[in-house]
C-alpha positions in Angstrom: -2.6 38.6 47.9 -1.5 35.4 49.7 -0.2 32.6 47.7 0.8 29.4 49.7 1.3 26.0 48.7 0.2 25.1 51.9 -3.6 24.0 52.6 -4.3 26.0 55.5 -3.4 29.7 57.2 -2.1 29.3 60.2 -4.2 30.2 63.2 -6.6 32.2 60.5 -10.0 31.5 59.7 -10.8 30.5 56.0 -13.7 31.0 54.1 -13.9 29.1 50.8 -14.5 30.7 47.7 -13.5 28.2 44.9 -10.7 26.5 42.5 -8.8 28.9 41.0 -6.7 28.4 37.8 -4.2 30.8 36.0 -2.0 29.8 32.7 0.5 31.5 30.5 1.7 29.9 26.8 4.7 31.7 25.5 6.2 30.8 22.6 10.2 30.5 21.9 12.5 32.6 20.2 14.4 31.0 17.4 17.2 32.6 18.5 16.8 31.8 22.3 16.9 28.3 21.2 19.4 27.9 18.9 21.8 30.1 22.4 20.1 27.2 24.2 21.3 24.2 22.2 24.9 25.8 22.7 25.0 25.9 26.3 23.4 22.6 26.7 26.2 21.2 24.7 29.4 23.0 25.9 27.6 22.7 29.7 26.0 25.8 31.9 22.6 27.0 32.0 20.3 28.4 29.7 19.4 31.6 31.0 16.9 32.6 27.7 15.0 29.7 29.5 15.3 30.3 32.7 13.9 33.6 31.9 11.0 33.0 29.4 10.0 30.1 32.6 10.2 32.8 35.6 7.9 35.3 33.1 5.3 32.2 32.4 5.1 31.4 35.7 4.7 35.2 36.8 1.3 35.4 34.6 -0.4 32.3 35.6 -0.2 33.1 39.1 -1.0 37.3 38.3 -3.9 35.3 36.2 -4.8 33.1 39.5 -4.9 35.8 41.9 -7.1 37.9 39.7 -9.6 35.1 39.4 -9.5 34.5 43.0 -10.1 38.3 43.8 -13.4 37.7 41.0 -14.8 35.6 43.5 -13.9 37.5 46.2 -11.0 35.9 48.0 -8.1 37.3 49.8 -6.1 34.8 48.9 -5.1 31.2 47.1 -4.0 28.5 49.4 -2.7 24.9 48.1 -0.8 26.4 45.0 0.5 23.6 42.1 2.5 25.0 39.5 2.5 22.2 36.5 5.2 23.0 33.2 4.5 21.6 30.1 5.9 22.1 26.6 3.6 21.9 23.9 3.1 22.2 20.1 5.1 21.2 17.2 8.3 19.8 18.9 7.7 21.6 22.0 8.1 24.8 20.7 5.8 26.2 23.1 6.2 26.5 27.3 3.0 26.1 29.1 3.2 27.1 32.8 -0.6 26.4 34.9 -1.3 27.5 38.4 -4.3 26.0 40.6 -5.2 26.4 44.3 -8.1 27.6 46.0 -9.6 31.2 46.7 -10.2 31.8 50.6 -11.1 34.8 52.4 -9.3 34.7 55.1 -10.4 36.8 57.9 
């Protein structure tokens, strides 16, 4: 399936199907924190985050594209990826998708 951030396919047709949404919560490891905190502090990157925020991402747009196929679309045009942290101190990494279904012919 498609997935563009763009609002059109060039030189395609597009028939509309609807908004689209995917989102993925994950929780974080007390471990891959407490790694975290150290790297921020001596410098680098935290790759524990890096990895738990390419896996969130990965299931809201698998989520998307599934509820674009429900409605019968080929693909999702004008994708917006939004990251959030929620719950109790931010424990928690929320990743949403949106865009819209087309058929594209």
């Amino acid at each position: 399936m498609l997935i563009t951030t763009t609002n059109t396919v060039q030189g395609k047709d597009i028939d509309y199907k609807g908004l689209v949404t995917g989102e993925a919560i994950l929780g974080a490891n007390l471990f891959k924190d407490i790694f975290a905190g150290i790297r921020d502090i001596v410098g680098g990157r935290s790759e524990a985050y890096e990895q738990e925020l390419a896996k969130a991402r990965q299931i809201a747009l698998d989520e998307m594209s599934s509820r674009a196929k429900a409605l019968g679309g080929n693909a999702v045009i004008g994708v917006d990826l939004d990251y959030e942290t929620v719950g109790q101190n931010g424990s928690m990494l929320m990743v949403s998708a949106t865009g819209t279904a087309v058929y594209i012919r």
